[in-house]
N, C-alpha and C positions, 0 to 999 in steps of 0.2 A: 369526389373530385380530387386534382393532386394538390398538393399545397398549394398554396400561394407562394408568389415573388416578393423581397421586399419591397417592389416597383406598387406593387398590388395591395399590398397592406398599405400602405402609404398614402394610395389612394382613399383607400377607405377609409383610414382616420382623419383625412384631409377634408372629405364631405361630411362625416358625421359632425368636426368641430363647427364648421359653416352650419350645418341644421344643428346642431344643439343651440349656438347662438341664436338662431332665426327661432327657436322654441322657446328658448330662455326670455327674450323680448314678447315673446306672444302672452307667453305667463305673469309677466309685469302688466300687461296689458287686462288679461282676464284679471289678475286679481285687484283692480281698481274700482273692476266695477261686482265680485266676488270673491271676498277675502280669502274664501277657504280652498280658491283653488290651487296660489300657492304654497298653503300648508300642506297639501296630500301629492303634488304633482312631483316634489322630486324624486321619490320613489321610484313612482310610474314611471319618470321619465329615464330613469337609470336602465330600466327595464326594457322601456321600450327602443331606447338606443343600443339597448347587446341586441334586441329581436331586429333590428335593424341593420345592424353589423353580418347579420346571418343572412340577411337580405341579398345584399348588395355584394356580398362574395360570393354569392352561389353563380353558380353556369347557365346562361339558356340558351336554350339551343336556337338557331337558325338554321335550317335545312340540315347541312349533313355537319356544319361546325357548333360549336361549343362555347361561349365567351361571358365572361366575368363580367356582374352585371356595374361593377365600378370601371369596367376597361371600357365599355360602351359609353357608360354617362361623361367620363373623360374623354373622348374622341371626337370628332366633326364628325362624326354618323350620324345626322339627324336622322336618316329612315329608320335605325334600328332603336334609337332613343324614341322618336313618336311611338314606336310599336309599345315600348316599356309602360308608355302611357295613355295605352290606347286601350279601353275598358273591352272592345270587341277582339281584342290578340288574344292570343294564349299565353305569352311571354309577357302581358301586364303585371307590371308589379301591387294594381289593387287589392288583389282579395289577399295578397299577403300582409300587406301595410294595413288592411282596414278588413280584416275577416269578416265575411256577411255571418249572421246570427248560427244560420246550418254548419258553418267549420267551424265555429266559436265554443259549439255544444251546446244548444239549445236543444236537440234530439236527445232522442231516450237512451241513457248511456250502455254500449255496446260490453260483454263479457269480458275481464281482462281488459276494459281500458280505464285509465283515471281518470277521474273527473277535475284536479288541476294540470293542464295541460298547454295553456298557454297563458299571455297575460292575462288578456280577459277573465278568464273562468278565474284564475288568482286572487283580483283585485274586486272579483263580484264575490269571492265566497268572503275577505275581509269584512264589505260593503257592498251593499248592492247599486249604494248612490254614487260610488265612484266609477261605475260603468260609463254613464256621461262624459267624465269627467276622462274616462281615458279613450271613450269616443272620438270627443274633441282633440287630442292630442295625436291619435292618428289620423285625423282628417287633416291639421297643420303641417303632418310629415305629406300627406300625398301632396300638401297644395307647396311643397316648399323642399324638397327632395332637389327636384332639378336644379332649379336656384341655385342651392347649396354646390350640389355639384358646379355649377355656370363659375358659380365663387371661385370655387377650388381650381375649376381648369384656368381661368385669367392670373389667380394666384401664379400655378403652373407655367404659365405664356411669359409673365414678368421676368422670373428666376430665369427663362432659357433666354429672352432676350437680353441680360444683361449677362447674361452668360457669354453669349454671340460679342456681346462688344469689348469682351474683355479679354477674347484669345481669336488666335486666326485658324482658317478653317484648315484642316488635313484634307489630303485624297477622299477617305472615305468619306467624309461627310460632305463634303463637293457634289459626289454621286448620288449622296442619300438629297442631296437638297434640289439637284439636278430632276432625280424622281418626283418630288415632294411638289415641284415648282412647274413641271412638264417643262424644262426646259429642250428648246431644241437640239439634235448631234451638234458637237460645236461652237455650242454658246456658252460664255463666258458667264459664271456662274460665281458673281463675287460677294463678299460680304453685305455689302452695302445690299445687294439686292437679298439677300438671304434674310438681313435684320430689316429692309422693308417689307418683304412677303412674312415674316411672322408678327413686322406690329399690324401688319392687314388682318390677319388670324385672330389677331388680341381686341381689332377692333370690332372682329364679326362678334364677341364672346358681346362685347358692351351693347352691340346694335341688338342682337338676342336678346339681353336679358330686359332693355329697354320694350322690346317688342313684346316680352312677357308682361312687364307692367301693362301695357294699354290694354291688354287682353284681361286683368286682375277687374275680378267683381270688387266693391264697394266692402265687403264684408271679408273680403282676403283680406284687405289690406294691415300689415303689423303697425299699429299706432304708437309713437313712445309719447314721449315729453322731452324736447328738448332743452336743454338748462339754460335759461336766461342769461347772457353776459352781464355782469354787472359792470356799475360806475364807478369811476376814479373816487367818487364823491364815499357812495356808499362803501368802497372797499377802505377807505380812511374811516369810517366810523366803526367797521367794524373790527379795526386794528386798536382806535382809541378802547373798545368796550373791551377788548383780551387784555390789553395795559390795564385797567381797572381791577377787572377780577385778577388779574396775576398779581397785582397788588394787597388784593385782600388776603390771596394767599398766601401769601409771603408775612402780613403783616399778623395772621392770624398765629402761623409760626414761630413769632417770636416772641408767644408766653409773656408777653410784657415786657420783655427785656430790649426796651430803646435804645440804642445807642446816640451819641451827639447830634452825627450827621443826619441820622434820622428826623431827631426831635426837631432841628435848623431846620430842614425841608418842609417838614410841614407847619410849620409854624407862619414862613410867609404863606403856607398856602391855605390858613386859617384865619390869619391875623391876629396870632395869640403868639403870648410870647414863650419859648423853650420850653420851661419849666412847667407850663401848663401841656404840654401836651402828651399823650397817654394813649394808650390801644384803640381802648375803647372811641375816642374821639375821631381818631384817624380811622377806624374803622364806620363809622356812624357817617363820616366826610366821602371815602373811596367808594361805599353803599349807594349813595344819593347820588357820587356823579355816575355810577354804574348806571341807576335807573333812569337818569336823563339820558345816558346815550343810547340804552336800549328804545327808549320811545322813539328817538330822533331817527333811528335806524328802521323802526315800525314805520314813522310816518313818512320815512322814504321809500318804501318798501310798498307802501298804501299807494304813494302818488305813481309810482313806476309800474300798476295793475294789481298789486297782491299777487302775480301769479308766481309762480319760479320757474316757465317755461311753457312756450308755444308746441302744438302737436304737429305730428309731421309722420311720415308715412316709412319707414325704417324703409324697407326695399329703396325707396326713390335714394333716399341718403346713401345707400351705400351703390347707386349706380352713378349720385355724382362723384361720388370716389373713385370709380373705377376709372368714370371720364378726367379724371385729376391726371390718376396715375397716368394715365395714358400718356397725356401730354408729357407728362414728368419722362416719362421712358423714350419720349419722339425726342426732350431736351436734351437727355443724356447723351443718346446715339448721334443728333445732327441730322437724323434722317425724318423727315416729313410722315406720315402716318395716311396711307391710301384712303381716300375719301373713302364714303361710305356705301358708293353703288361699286367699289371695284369688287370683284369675286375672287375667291383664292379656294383650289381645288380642296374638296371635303378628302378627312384619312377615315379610312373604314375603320372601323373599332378592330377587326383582324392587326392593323397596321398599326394601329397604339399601342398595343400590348407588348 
């Protein structure tokens, strides 16, 4: 096929960072509950995101046209994007993301072919137990592919609507938005209405990806741990315990060598007088309240759960972001964001490109 556009590349590396992250969290997740899968997965997954870069630039065809399968996942084509992920098209992207056993090389290897040929075969002549292991990691790309992209295209939708608010429209793009918009011969085709019909666009990408969660089995779901906010309380304690040890540091540095002001300081804070005071003391004193503060910090730590974070469902978390932005982007412009039954014309993946 011909090159790529920088428009095209672009895309591409715009979804695979979306699916690396959406990977990279699934593999915090696997390895909690086994360790060794993120010792072997970065590899694989370096691997498996170039075979995936390979993916998503190729062309498929529809009828007599040709189209990049990042120009489709980027576009309001839902017919052509179902097809992508429809196990009965021919333009499914499964058996490339998740090669069935027969194109893997499981048959009797053919004259003049090699037997390392893709990841798979690779990663099984290494080990043969990392087959599972990179099982699982193409089954998280097919369950999370689109997503990624969904990301990437609101990413997309953000950047042109603040684009739209910060310069005013030309002839040409009057006409372009005129098309885009079916506006009537005639009709006044102004800003405000251009930067409303694309945050409608931005909120179909939210209403989407929302619709994809309800539809997520139980066992899709990416799990993290969220990190507990701490207290005023505990973040004071754990300032008093760095003062402590930063003190021992300091105090262990200076070889014995006290100077006055030194020896004054701690001396009220001993109750001995100057002359009595010496490294060793002051170190024996900075040790002991270190280890009160550490406990203090334990038994607050105890009474606030032991945990350091409630779990939660990554995808939902980053769909309340999306609905953040939203608003944030309705803030910016002054313009209200179309409810959520309005429609706004699908662009064929021809038309994205």
């Amino acid at each position: 096929m011909a090159s790529l556009t920088d428009k095209q590349k672009q895309r591409a590396d715009g979804i695979l960072n979306h699916l690396g992250d959406l990977l990279e969290k699934r593999i915090q997740q696997a390895g909690r509950v086994n360790p060794k899968v993120p010792q072997v997965s970065a590899d694989i997954l370096w691997h498996q995101i170039a075979t995936m870069r390979q993916v998503i630039e190729t062309a498929k065809g529809f009828g007599p046209i040709k189209l990049v399968v990042s120009d489709i996942l980027c576009s309001t084509d839902e017919p052509k994007k179902r097809d992508l992920f429809n196990p009965s098209n021919q333009v499914c992207l499964l058996n490339e993301i998740l090669p069935s056993e027969e194109e893997s090389g499981s048959e009797t290897r053919r004259a003049g072919q090699l037997e390392i040929r893709d990841v798979r075969t690779l990663y099984r002549a290494l080990d043969p137990s990392l087959d599972k292991i990179l099982t699982l990691i193409q089954t998280w790309i097919w369950w999370d592919l689109r997503d990624a992209a969904d990301q990437l295209r609101f990413d997309m939708q953000e950047q042109r609507i603040l684009s739209l608010h910060g310069r005013e429209l030309d002839a040409g793009m009057v006409e372009y938005y005129r098309k885009e918009m079916g506006a009537r011969p005639g009709e006044d085709v102004t800003k405000q209405a251009v930067i409303r019909f694309e945050l409608g666009r931005a909120r179909e990408i939210v209403d989407r990806y929302q619709a994809a969660r309800e539809t997520d089995r139980g066992h899709q779901a990416i799990v993290v741990i969220q990190e507990r906010g701490g207290s005023q309380e505990e973040d004071q304690m754990v300032i008093r315990l760095a003062k402590r040890l930063s003190a021992i540091e300091k105090v262990r540095s200076l070889n014995g060598n006290l100077d006055q002001a030194v020896k004054n300081y701690y001396s009220g804070q001993l109750g001995l007088s100057a002359d009595r005071i010496n490294q060793e003391a002051i170190l024996r004193y900075e040790e002991s309240q270190a280890r009160l503060e550490r406990q203090r910090l334990a038994d607050l730590l105890l009474q606030a759960g032991g945990r350091l974070g409630s779990t939660a469902n990554y995808k939902l978390l980053i769909l309340g972001q999306m609905g953040k932005r939203l608003e944030v982007l309705a803030g910016k412009t002054g313009i209200a964001v179309p409810p959520p039954e309005k429609k706004v014309p699908s662009r064929t993946a021809e038309q994205a490109v």
